[in-house]
N, C-alpha and C positions, 0 to 999 in steps of 0.2 A: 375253514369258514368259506360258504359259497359267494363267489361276486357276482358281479353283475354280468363279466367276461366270462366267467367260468358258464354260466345259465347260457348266455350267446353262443359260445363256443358247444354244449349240448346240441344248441338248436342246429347248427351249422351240421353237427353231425349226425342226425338223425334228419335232415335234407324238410323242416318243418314249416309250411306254409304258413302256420299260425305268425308267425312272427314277420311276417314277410312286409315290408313299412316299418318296423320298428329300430331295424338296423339295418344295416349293411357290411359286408366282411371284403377284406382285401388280401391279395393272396401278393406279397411280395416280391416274391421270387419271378412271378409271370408277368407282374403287369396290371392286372385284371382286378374288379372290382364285380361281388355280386348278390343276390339274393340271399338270405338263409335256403330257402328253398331249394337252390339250384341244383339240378344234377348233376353236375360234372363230378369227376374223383373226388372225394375229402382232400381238402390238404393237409401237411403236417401243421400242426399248433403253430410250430415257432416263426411257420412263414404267415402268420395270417395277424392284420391289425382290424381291430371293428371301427365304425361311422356311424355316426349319428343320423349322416343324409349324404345322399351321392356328389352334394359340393364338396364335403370335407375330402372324399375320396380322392376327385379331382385335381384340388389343390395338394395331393402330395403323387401325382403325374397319373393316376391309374385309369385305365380306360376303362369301357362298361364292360362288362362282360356279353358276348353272343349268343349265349345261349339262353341263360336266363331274363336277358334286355334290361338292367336294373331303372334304365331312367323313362322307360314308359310306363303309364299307366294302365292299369290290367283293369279291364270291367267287369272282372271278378274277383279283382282284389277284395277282401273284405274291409279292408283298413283307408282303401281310396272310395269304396262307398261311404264309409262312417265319414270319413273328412268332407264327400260331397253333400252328405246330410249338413253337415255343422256349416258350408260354406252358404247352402241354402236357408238355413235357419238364420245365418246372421246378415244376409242380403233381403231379406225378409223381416227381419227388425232390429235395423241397424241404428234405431235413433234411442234405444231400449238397452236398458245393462243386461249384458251378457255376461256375468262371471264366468272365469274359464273354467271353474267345477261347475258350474249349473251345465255347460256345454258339455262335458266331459260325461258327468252323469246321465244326461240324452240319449250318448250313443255309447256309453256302458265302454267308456275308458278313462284312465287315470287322467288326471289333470298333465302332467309330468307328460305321460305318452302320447296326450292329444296334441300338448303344445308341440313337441318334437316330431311328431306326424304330420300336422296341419304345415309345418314348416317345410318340411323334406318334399311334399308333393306340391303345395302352392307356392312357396319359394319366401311367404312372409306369414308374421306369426298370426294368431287368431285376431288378437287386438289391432296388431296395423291393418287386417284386412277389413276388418269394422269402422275404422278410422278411414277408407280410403270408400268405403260403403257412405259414410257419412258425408262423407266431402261428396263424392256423386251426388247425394241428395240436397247438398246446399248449393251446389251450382245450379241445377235443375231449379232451386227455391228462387236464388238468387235473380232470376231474369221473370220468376211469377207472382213471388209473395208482396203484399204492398209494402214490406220494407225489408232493411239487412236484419233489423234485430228479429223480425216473425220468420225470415228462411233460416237462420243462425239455430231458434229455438225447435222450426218446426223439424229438423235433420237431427236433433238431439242433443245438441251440445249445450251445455249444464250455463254457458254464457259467454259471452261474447270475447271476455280476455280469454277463457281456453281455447278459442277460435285463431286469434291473429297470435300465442304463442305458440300452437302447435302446428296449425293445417295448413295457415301462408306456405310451408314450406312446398309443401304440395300443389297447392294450389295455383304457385308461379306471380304473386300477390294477394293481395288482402281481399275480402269478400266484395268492398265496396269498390277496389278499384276493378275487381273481374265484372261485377257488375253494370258498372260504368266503359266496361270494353276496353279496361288498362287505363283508362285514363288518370295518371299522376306517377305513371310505373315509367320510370328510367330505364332504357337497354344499351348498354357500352357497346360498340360494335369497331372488328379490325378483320381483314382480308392479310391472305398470305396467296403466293402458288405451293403449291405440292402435288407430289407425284401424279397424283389424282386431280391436277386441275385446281380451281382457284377454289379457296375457301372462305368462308365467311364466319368468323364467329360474332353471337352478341351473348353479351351478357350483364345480369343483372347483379345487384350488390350480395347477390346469395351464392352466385356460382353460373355456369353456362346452362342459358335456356336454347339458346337457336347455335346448331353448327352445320352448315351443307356447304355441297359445292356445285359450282354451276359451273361455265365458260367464263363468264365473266362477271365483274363484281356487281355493275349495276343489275343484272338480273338475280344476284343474291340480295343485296339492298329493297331489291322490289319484293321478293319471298318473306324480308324480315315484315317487312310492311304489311303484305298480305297476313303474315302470323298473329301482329299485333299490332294490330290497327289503330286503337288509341293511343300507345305508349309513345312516351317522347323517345324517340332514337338517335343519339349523338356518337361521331367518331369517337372510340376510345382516347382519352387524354393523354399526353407524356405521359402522367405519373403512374400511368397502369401499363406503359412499354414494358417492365420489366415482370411484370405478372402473365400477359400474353406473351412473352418470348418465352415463359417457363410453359405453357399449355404447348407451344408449338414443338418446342424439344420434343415434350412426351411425346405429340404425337408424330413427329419424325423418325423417332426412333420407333414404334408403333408400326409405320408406314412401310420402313424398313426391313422388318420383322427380327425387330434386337430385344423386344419387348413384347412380351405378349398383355400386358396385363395398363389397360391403359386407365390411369387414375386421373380423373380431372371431377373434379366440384360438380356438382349439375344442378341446374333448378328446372325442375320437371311439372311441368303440372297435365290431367287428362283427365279422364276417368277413371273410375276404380279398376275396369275392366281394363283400358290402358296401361294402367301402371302396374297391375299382374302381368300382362303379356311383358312389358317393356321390364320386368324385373327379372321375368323368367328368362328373356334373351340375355340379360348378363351373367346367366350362369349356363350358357351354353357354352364351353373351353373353347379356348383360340383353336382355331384349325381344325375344326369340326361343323359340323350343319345335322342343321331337323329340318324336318317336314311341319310345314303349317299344321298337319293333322295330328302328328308327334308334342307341337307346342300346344295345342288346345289342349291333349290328353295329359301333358304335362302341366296344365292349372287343373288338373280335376274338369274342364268344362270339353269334353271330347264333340259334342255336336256345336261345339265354337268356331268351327274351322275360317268360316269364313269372315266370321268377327275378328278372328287373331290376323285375317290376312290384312280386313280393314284397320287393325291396331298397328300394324308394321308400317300399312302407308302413311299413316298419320307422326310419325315419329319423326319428331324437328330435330334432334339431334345425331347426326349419324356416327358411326365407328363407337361411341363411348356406350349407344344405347344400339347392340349390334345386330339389326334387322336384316343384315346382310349376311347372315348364318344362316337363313331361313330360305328355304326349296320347296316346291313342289315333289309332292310323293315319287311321281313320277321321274324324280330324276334333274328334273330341267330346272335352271337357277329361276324358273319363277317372274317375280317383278320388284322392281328397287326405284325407289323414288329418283335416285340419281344416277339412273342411265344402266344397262347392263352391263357395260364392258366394265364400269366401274366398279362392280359387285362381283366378276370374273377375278379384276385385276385383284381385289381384297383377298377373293378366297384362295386363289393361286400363292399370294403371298404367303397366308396365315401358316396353309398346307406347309410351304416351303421351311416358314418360319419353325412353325412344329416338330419338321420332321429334324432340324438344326438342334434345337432343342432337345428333342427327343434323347438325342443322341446324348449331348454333354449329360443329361439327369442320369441315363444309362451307366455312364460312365464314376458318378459322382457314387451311384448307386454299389457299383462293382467296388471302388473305390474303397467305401466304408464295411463290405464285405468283410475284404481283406484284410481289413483293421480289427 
């Protein structure tokens, strides 16, 4: 009986471009992660595991491969034109049901392969990108339409409870307090030192909205301000010490580089386009960097470049939402809201952190060899 690995495994070895977005194969034994298409040698069967998308690869340690580039976007791919069609279609009428077969049937791909395609290149699935399409047009409604319920209806959404149980999340509060400029939005706020200088975190009863660091606190105090203008801003209480003493661990150990992988809550809210770019930076691996031209190509939007640059500035949270992976083509670290040396000192770390890492998986890897 043929599987689905056995068909993948064909592709792999007759080096076939058709497939090329549908999967991705990893060669065990090297390292490396890459296209169907690639030309490098065949490898043997038993060293190779297939992916759905180049995070999965990621997270079990593989690098991209050099030759083939698995995590750029090719503008001849055929499979990242179809997904640019589908991303323009649904930013084009995102207040309108898009079933994922009506999409699928568009651009003459299976429901199945479009979700796991749209996913692997823009980094979130068709529906949350329609959803994050929608929320842009309800903030835009939000500050023009004569009330919340006519921008709530005129962005698409079926009513106003789908509104404040889905999109708040995104949104960083409810329609009427964004519209009102925060006003009724609570932000917890506590300062720590770390390696990198004083930090500031606030946050809200969802998770961390604002994290930087400055010199000193009152100039991070004044940035939450600047962020959110309306919101009432209180020191964090006693009874939330033991909850920021757990974010600060994480990110100590983080800072460290004992930890690559830094989990903390977040309430995020931006644009649609923001929050592709700012999704896409979390799945750039620790101890590695792109090119602003690399991250546009990598949402599907390759003449974005300068949009994903203004998307990295805009980004209130730093380290958790990592815009400090992000270079100029050219080479040079580019620009960081918070100071260069600070964005030197991260990536020198992560590098360092990596290559520590690197090793024990190595090791972990020979290890179970043996076994």
């Amino acid at each position: 009986m043929t599987t689905n690995d056995d068909i993948r495994w064909t592709a792999v070895q007759q080096h076939d471009a058709a497939h090329d977005g549908e999967f991705f194969y990893g060669v065990m034994t090297t390292g490396v992660f890459c296209r169907p298409s690639c030309g490098a040698r065949t490898p043997l069967r038993r060293n190779v595991r297939f992916y759905a998308t180049t995070a999965e690869a990621e997270r079990d340690g593989l690098r991209a491969c050099k030759r083939c580039k698995p995590l750029e976007t090719r503008t001849n791919d055929p499979i990242a034109e179809r997904i640019r069609e589908v991303c323009a279609r649904i930013a084009a009428n995102a207040g309108e049901p898009l079933p994922l077969k009506t999409l699928a049937a568009e651009v003459g791909m299976s429901p199945f392969h479009l979700q796991r395609s749209f996913k692997a290149i823009v980094g979130v699935t068709p529906k949350a990108f329609q959803q994050a399409e929608r929320l842009r047009m309800l903030k835009s409604g939000l500050k023009s339409a004569a009330s919340v319920t006519d921008a709530i209806y005129d962005a698409g959404f079926g009513s106003s409870s789908r509104v404040y149980e889905h999109v708040d999340t995104q949104l960083g509060m409810t329609p009427r307090q964004y519209r009102e400029g925060g006003k009724g939005l609570t932000i917890s706020y506590a300062g720590a030192e770390t390696a990198l200088g004083r930090l500031l975190i606030g946050a809200t009863d969802r998770g961390i909205c604002f994290l930087q660091f400055a010199d000193n606190e009152k100039t991070l105090i004044e940035q939450l301000a600047l962020e959110y203008p309306a919101a009432e801003r209180v020191p964090m209480a006693p009874a939330q010490a033991e909850q920021f003493a757990t974010w600060m661990r994480a990110l100590g150990e983080y800072l460290k580089g004992r930890e690559p992988r830094l989990d903390l809550p977040l309430d995020v809210r931006g644009t649609a386009f923001q929050l592709t770019v700012w999704r896409y930076l979390q799945s750039i691996p620790y101890g590695e960097v792109q090119s602003y031209g690399e991250v546009a190509r990598g949402i599907g939007r390759p003449n974005a470049v300068r949009a994903v640059a203004n998307a990295c500035a805009h980004n209130a949270i730093a380290l958790a939402i990592p815009c400090h992976r992000v270079i100029r083509g050219s080479g040079e670290l580019g620009g960081y809201r918070w100071g260069l040396e600070r964005k030197r000192t991260l990536l020198d770390r992560e590098r360092a952190g990596r290559a520590s890492g690197a090793v024990r998986a190595a090791g972990r890897r020979s290890a179970e060899n043996a076994r």
